[in-house]
BALOBA-1460 file (C-alpha; in Angstrom, 3 decimals):
// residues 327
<rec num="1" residu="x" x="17.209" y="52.575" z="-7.166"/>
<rec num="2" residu="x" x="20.785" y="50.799" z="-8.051"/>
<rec num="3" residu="x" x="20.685" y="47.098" z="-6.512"/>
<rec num="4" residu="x" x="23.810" y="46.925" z="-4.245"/>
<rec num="5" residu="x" x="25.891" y="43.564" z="-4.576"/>
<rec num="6" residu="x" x="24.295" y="42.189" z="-1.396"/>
<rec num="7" residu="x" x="20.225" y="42.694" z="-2.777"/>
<rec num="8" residu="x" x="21.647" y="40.702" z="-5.856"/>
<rec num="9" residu="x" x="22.354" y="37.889" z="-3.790"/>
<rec num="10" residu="x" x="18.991" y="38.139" z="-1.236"/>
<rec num="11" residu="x" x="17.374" y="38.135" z="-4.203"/>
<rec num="12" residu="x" x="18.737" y="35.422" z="-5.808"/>
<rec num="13" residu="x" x="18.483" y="33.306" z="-3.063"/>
<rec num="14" residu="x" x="14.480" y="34.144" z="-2.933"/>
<rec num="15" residu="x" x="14.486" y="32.696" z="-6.182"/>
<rec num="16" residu="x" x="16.128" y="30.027" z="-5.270"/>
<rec num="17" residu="x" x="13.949" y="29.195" z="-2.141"/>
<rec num="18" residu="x" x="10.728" y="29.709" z="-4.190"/>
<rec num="19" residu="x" x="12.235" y="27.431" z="-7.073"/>
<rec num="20" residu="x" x="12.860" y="24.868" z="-4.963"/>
<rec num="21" residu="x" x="9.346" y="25.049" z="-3.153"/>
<rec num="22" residu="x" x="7.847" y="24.719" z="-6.312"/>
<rec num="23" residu="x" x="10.110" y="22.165" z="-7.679"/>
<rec num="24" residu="x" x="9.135" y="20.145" z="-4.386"/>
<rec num="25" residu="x" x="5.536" y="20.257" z="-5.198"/>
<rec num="26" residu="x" x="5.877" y="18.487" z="-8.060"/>
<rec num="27" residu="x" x="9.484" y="16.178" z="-7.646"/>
<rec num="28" residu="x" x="9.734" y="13.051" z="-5.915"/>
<rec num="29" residu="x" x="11.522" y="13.040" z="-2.750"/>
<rec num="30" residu="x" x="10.890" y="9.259" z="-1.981"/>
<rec num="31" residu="x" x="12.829" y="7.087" z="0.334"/>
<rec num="32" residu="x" x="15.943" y="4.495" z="-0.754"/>
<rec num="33" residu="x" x="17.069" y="1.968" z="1.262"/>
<rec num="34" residu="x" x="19.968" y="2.894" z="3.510"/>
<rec num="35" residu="x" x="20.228" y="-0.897" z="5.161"/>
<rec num="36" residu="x" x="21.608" y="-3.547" z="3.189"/>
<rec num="37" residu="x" x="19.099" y="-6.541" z="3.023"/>
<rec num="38" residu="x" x="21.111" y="-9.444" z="5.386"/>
<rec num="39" residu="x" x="19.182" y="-12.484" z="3.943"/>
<rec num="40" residu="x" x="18.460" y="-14.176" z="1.100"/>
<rec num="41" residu="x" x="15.486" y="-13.178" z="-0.840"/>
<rec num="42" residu="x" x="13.909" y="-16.117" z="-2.704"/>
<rec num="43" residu="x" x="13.654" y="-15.363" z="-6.599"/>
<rec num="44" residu="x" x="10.383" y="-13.517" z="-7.675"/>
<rec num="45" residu="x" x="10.052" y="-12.589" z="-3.909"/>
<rec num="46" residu="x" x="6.711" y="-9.710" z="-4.602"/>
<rec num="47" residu="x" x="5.990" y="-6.378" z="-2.975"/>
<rec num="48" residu="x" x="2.295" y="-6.467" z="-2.500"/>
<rec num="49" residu="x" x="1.825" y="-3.381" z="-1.394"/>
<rec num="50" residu="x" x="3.264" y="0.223" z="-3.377"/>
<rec num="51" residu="x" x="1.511" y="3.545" z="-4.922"/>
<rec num="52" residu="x" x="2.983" y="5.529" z="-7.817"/>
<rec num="53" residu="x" x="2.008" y="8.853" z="-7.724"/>
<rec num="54" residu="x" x="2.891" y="10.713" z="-10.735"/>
<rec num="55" residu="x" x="3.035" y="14.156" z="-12.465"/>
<rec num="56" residu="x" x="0.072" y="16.045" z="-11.505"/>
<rec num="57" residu="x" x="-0.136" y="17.469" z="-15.036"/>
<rec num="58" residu="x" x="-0.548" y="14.150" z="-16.196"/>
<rec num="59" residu="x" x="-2.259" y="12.446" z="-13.683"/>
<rec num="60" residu="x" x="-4.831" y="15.356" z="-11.802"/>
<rec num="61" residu="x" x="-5.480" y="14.195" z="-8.407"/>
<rec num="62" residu="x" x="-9.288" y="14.118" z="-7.552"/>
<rec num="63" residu="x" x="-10.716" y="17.022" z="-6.278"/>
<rec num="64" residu="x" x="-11.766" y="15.301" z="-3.169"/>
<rec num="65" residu="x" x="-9.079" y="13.955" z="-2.102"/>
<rec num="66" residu="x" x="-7.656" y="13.959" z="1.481"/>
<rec num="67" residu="x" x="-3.796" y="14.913" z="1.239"/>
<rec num="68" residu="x" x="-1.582" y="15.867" z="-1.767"/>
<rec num="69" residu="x" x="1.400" y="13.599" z="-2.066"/>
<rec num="70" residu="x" x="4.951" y="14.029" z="-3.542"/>
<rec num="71" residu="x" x="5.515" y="12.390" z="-6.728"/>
<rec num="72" residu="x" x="6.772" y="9.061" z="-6.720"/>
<rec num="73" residu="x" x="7.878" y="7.322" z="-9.875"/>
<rec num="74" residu="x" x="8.371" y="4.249" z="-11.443"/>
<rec num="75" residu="x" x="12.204" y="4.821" z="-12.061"/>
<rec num="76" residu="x" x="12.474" y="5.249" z="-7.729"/>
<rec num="77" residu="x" x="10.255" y="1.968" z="-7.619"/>
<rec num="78" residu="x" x="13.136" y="0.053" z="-10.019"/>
<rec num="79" residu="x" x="15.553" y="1.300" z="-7.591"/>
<rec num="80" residu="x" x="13.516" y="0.429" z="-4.518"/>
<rec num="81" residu="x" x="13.480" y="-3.091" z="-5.477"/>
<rec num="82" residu="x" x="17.094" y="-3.653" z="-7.000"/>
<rec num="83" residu="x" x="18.398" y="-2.808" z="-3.221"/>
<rec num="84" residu="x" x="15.410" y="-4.841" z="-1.860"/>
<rec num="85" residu="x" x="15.964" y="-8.008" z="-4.051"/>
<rec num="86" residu="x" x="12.538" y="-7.911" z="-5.472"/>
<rec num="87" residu="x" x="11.405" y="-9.480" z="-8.847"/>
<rec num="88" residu="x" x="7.629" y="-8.759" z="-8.952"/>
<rec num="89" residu="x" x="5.459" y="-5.731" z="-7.253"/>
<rec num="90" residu="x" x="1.376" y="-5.510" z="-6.902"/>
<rec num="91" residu="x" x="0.728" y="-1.488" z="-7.957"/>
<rec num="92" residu="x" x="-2.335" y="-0.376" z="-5.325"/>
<rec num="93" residu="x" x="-4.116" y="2.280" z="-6.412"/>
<rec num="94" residu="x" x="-4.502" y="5.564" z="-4.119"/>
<rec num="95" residu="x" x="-6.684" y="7.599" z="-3.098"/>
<rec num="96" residu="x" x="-5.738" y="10.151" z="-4.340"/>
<rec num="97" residu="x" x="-7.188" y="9.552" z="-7.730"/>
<rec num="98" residu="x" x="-10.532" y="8.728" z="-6.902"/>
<rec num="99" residu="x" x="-11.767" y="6.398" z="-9.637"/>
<rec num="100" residu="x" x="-9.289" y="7.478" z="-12.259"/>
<rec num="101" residu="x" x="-6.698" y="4.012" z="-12.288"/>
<rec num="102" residu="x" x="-4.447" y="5.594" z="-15.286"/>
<rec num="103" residu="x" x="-1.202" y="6.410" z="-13.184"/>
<rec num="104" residu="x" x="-1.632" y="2.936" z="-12.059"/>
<rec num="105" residu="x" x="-2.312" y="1.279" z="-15.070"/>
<rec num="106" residu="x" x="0.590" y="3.207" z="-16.835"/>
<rec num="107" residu="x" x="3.243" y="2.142" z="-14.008"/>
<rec num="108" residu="x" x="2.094" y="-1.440" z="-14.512"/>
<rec num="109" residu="x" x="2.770" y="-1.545" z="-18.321"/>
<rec num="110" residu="x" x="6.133" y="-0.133" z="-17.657"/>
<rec num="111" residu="x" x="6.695" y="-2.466" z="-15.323"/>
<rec num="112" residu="x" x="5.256" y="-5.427" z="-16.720"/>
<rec num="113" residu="x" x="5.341" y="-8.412" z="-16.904"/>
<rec num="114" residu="x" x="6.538" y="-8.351" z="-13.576"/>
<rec num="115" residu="x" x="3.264" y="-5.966" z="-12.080"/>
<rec num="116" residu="x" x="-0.091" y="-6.359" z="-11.264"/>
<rec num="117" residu="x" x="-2.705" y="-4.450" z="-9.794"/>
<rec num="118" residu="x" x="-5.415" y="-3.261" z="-7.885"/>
<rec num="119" residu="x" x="-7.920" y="-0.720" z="-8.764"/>
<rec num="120" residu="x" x="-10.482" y="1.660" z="-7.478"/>
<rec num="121" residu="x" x="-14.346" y="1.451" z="-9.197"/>
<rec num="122" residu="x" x="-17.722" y="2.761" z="-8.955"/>
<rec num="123" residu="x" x="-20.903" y="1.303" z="-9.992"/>
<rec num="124" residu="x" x="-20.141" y="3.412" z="-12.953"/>
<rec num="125" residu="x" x="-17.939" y="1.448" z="-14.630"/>
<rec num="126" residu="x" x="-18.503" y="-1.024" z="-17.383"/>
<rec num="127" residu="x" x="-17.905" y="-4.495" z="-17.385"/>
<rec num="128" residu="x" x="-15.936" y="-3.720" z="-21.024"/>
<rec num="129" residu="x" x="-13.637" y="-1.392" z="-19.052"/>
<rec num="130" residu="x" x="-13.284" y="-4.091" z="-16.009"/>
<rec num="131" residu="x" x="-12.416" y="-6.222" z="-18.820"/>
<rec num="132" residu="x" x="-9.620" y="-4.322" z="-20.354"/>
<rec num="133" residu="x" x="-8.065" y="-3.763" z="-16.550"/>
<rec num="134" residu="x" x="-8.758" y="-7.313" z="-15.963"/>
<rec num="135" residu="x" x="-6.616" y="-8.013" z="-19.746"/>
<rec num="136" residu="x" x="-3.583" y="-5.255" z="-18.009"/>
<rec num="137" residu="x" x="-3.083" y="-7.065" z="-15.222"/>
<rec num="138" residu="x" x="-5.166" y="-5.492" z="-12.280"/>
<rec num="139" residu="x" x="-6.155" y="-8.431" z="-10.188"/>
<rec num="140" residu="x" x="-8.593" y="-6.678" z="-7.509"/>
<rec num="141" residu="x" x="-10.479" y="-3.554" z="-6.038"/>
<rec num="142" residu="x" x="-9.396" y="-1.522" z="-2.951"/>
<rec num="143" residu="x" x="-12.127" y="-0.460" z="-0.536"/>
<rec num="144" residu="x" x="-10.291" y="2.307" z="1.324"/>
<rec num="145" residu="x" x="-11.905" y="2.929" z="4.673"/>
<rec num="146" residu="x" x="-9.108" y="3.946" z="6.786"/>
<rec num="147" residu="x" x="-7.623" y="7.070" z="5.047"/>
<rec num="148" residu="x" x="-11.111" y="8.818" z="5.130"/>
<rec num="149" residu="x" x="-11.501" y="8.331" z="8.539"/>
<rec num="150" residu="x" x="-14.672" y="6.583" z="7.985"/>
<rec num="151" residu="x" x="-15.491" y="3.830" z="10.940"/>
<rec num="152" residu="x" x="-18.816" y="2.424" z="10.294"/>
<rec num="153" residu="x" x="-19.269" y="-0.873" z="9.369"/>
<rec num="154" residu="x" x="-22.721" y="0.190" z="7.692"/>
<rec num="155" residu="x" x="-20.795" y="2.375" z="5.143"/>
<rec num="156" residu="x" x="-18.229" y="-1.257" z="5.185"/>
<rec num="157" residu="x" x="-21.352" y="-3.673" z="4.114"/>
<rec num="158" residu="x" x="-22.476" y="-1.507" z="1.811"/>
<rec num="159" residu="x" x="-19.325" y="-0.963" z="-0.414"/>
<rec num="160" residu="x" x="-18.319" y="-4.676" z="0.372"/>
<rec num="161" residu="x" x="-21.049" y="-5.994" z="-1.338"/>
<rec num="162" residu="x" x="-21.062" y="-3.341" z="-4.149"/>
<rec num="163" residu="x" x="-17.489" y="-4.616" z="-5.068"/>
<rec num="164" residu="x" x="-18.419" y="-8.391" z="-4.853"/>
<rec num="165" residu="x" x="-21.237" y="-7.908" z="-7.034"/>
<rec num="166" residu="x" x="-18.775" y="-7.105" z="-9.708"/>
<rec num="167" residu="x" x="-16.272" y="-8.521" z="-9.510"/>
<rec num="168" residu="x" x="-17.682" y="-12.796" z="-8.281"/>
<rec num="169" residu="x" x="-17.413" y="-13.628" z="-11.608"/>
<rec num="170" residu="x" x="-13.674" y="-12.521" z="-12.163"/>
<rec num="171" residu="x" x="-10.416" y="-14.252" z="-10.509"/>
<rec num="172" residu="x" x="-10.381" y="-10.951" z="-8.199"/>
<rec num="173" residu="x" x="-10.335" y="-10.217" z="-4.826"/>
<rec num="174" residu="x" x="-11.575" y="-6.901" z="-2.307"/>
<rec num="175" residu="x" x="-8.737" y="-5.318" z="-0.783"/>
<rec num="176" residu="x" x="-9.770" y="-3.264" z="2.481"/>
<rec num="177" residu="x" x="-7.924" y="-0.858" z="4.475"/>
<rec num="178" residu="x" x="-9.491" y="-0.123" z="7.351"/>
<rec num="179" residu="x" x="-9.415" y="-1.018" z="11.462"/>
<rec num="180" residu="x" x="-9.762" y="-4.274" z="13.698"/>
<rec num="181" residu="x" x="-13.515" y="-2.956" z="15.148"/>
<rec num="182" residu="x" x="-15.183" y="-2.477" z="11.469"/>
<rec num="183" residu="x" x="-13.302" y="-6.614" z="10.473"/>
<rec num="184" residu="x" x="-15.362" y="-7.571" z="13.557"/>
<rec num="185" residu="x" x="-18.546" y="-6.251" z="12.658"/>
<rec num="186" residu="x" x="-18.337" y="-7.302" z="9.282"/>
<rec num="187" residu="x" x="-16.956" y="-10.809" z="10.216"/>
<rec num="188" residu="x" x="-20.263" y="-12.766" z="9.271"/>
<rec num="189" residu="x" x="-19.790" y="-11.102" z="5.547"/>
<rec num="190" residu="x" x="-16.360" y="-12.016" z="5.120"/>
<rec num="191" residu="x" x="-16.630" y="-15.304" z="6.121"/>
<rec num="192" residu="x" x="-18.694" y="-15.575" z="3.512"/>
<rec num="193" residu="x" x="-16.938" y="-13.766" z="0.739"/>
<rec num="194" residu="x" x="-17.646" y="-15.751" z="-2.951"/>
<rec num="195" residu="x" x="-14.186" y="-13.598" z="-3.740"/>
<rec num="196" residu="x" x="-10.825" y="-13.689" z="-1.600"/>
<rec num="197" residu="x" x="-10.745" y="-10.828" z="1.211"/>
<rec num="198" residu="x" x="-7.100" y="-9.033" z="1.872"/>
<rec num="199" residu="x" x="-6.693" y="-6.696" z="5.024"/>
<rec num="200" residu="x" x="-3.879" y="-4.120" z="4.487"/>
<rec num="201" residu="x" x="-1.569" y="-2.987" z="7.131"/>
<rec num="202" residu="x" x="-1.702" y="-5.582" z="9.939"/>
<rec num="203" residu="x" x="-5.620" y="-5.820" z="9.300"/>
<rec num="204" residu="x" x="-5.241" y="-2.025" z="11.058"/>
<rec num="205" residu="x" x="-3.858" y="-3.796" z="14.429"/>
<rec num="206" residu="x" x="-1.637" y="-1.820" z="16.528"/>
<rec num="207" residu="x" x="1.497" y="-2.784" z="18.501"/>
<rec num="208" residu="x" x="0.799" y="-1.459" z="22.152"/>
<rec num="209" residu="x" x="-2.183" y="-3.486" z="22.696"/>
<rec num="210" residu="x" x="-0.575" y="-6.395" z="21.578"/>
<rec num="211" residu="x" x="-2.542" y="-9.696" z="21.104"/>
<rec num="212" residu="x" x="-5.678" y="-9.828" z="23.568"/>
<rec num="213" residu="x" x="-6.696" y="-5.707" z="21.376"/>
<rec num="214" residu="x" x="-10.188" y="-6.632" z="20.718"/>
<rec num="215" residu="x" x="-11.063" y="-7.443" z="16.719"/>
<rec num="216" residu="x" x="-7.214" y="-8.904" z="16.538"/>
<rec num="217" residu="x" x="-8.748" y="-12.916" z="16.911"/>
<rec num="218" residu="x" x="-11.511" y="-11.708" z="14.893"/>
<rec num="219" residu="x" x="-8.810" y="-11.316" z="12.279"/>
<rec num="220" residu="x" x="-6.342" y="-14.320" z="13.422"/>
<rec num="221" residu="x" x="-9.402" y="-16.752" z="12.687"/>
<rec num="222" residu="x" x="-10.291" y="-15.392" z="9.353"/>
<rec num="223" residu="x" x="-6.572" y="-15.631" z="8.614"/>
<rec num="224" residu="x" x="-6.646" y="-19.213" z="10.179"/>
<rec num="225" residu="x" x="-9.682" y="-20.450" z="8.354"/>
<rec num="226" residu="x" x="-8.283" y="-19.084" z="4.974"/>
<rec num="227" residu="x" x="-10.979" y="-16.700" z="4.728"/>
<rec num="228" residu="x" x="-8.888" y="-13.636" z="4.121"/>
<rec num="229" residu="x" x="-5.414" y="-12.770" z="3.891"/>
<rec num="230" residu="x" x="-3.666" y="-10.273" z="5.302"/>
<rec num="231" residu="x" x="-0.806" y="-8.322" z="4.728"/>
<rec num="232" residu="x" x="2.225" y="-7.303" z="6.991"/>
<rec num="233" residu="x" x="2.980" y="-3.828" z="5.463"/>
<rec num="234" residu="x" x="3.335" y="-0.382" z="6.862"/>
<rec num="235" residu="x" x="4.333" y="-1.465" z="10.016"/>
<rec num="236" residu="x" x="4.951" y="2.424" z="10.695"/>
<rec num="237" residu="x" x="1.264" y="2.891" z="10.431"/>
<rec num="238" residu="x" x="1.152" y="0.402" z="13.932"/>
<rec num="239" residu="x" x="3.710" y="1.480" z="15.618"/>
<rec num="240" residu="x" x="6.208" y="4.108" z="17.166"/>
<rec num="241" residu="x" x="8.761" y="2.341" z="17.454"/>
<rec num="242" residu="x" x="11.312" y="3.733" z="14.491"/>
<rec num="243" residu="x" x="13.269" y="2.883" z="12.505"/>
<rec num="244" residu="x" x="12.494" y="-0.693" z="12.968"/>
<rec num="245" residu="x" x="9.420" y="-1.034" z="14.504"/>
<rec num="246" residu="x" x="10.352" y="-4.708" z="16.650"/>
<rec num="247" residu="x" x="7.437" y="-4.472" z="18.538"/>
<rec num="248" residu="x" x="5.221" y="-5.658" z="15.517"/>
<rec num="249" residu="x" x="6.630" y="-8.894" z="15.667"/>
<rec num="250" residu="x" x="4.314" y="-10.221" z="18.321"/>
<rec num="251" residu="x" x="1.120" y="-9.438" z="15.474"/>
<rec num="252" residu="x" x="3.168" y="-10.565" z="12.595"/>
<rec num="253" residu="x" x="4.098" y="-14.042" z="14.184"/>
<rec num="254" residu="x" x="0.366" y="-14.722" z="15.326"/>
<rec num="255" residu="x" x="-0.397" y="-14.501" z="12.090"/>
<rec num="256" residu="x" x="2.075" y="-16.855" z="10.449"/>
<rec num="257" residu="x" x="1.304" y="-19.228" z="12.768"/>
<rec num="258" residu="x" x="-2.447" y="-18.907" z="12.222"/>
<rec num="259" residu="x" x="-2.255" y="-19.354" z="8.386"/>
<rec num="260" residu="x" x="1.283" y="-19.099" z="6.313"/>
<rec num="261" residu="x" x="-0.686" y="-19.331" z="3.747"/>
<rec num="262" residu="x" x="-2.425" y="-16.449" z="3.497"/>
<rec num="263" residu="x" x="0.340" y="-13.955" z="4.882"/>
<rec num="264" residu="x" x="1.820" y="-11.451" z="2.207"/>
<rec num="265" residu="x" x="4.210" y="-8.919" z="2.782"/>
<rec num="266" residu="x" x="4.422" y="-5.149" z="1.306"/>
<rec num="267" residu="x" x="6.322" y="-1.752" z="2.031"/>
<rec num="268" residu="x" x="3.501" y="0.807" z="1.468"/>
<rec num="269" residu="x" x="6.358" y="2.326" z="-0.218"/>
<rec num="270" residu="x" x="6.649" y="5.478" z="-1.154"/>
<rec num="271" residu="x" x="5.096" y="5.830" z="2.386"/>
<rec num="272" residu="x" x="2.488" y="8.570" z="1.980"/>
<rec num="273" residu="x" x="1.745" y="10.632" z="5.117"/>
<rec num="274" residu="x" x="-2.528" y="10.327" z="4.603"/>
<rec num="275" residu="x" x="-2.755" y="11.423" z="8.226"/>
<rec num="276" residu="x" x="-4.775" y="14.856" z="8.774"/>
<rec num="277" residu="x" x="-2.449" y="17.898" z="10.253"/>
<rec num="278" residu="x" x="-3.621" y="21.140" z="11.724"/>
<rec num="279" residu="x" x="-3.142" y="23.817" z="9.289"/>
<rec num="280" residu="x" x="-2.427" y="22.007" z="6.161"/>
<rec num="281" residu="x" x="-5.371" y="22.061" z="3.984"/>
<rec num="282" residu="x" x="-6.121" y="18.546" z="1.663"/>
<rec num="283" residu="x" x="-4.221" y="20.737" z="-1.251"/>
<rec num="284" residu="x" x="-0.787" y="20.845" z="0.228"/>
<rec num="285" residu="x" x="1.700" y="18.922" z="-0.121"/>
<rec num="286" residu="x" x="2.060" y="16.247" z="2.504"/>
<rec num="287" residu="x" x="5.763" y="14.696" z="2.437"/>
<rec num="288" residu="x" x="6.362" y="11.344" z="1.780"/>
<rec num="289" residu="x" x="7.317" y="8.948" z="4.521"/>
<rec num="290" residu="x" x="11.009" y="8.553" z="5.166"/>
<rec num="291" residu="x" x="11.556" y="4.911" z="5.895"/>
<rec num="292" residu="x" x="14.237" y="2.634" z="5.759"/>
<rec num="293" residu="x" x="12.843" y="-0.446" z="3.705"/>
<rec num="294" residu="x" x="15.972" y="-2.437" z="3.834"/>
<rec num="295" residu="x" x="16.092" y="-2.181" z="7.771"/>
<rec num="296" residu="x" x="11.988" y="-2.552" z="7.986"/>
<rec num="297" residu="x" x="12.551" y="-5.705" z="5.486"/>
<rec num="298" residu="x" x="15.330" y="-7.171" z="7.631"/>
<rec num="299" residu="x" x="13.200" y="-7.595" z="10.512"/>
<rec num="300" residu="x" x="10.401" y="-9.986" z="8.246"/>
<rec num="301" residu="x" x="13.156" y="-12.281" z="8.370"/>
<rec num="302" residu="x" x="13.037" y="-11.813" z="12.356"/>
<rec num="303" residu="x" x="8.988" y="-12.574" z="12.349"/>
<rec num="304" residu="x" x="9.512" y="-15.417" z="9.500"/>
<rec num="305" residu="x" x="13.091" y="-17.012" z="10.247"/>
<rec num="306" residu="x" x="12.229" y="-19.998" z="8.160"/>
<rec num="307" residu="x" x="13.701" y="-19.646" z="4.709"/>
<rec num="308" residu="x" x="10.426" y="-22.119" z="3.885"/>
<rec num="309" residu="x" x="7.703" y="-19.443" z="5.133"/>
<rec num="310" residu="x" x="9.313" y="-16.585" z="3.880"/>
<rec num="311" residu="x" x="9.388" y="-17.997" z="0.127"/>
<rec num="312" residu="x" x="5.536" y="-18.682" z="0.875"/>
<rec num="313" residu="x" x="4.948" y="-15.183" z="2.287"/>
<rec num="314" residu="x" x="7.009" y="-13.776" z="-0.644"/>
<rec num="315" residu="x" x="6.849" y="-15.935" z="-3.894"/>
<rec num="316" residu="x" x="4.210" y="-18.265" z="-3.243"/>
<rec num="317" residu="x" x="1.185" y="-16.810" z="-2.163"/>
<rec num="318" residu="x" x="1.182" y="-13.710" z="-4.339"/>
<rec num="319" residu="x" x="1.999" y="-15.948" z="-7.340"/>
<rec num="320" residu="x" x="-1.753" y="-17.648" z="-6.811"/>
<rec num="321" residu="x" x="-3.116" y="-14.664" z="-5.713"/>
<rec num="322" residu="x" x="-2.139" y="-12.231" z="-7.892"/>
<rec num="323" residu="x" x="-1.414" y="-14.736" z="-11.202"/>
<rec num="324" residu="x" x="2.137" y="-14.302" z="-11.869"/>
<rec num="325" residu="x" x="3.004" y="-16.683" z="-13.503"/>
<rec num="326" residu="x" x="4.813" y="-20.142" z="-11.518"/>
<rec num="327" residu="x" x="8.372" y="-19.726" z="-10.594"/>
């Protein structure tokens, strides 16, 4: 059968379309800045809180994993942070990987000596390989909570004190994502953390509620009594309130005012959608997050409009924290 000029053209644009679908599996599509930054970022100002997810021939995802992201590389972070006015980033390691920190690890030697990290363990792994991440700059371990869906602040103790047993001897801390009810329950054990505690996201606080949500002065007096940080990151996570998510600012100054001191600030960035959709299976691809960072950024300055706290958010408190070295 002779292909007429029009079937030429249907079927290269089937190509095309498939090319592309298959070029999106496996090419960033990550979000720039489209808002210019309108204050003045203090020098070595840190993003505590990004994921690089990159080639899935190089780094295989974990088989159990909850979504499939879009890559996300190091390159798009460089350019993230040139808009942004950041000097230094903290690397967290997804969930994606399961245990497997080598996409991390590899974005933090290309980025150092301006990167640190933290990692994901299992009682599997030796104290020699703890060392070597301790010797690459990884500064902590992520108990994920929140992105499994898992609620119980039985499954919370028991990982908690997993991670503190090996890490109390190390200049580490336990990250945890997860929501205000399970920081409650577990209030008694974080109190008495031998290691520094840091709550991602708000400490999982939500902007309708506002301040009286119940867990939120469980948080503001762990924050107060410097017995955890917390960071103000992902605000989109809280909120529904797009593009810049004002309504946050209520949380966010509570808990400046409770502690300056143990405030950071992060952009989630590349902005993974982790949340579970009908119909797409753990294996698709979930698109990243489109978010403004330089508009989301602008309104920190809003919730911190002293040039003083905001080099403490920013410079100060991930410098100790994290070990950068002093400005």
């Amino acid at each position: 059968m002779q292909l007429t000029r029009r079937d030429f053209v249907k079927q290269g644009a089937m190509v095309s379309a498939m090319a592309a679908r298959q070029s999106r599996a496996v090419r960033a599509s990550a979000s720039q800045p489209s808002t210019r930054v309108n204050f003045n970022v203090p020098a070595d100002a840190c993003d505590c809180h990004t994921h690089i997810f990159g080639d899935p021939a190089l780094f295989p995802f974990a088989p159990g994993r909850t979504y499939t992201p879009e890559s996300a590389s190091v390159d798009e972070m460089r350019k993230l942070h040139r808009a942004l006015h950041i000097g230094r980033v903290v690397i967290v390691h997804p969930s994606v990987y399961g245990t497997d920190n080598a996409c991390t690890l590899e974005a933090m030697r290309q980025l150092a000596p301006n990167a640190r990290g933290v990692a994901v363990i299992d009682d599997r792994i030796s104290e020699a390989a703890l060392g070597e991440m301790d010797r690459n700059g990884i500064r902590g371990v992520r108990i994920n909570l929140a992105t499994a869906g898992q609620t119980d602040p039985d499954v919370g103790r028991r990982r908690f004190e997993a991670a503190v047993e090996r890490i109390r001897n190390r200049k580490w801390h336990i990250q945890m994502y997860t929501q205000l009810s399970v920081i409650e329950a577990m209030q008694k054990e974080i109190a008495a953390s031998p290691v520094p505690v840091v709550f991602d996201h708000f400490g999982g606080a939500q902007a309708a509620p506002g301040l009286a949500q119940q867990g939120f002065d469980v948080l503001l007096d762990l924050v107060r009594t410097g017995r955890a940080y917390v960071k103000l990151s992902a605000p989109y996570r809280s909120s529904n309130a797009a593009p810049d998510y004002a309504d946050m600012g209520p949380l966010a100054q509570a808990l400046i005012r409770a502690n300056v001191h143990r405030v950071l600030w992060g952009t989630d960035w590349p902005h993974p959608d982790t949340s579970q959709v009908s119909g797409r299976k753990p294996t698709d691809i979930s698109p990243l997050r489109q978010i403004d960072d330089g508009r989301v950024f602008n309104q920190f300055a809003l919730w911190a409009p002293d040039a003083g706290d905001r080099k403490t958010i920013l410079v100060d408190n991930p410098g100790l924290l994290y070990g950068f070295a002093a400005s």
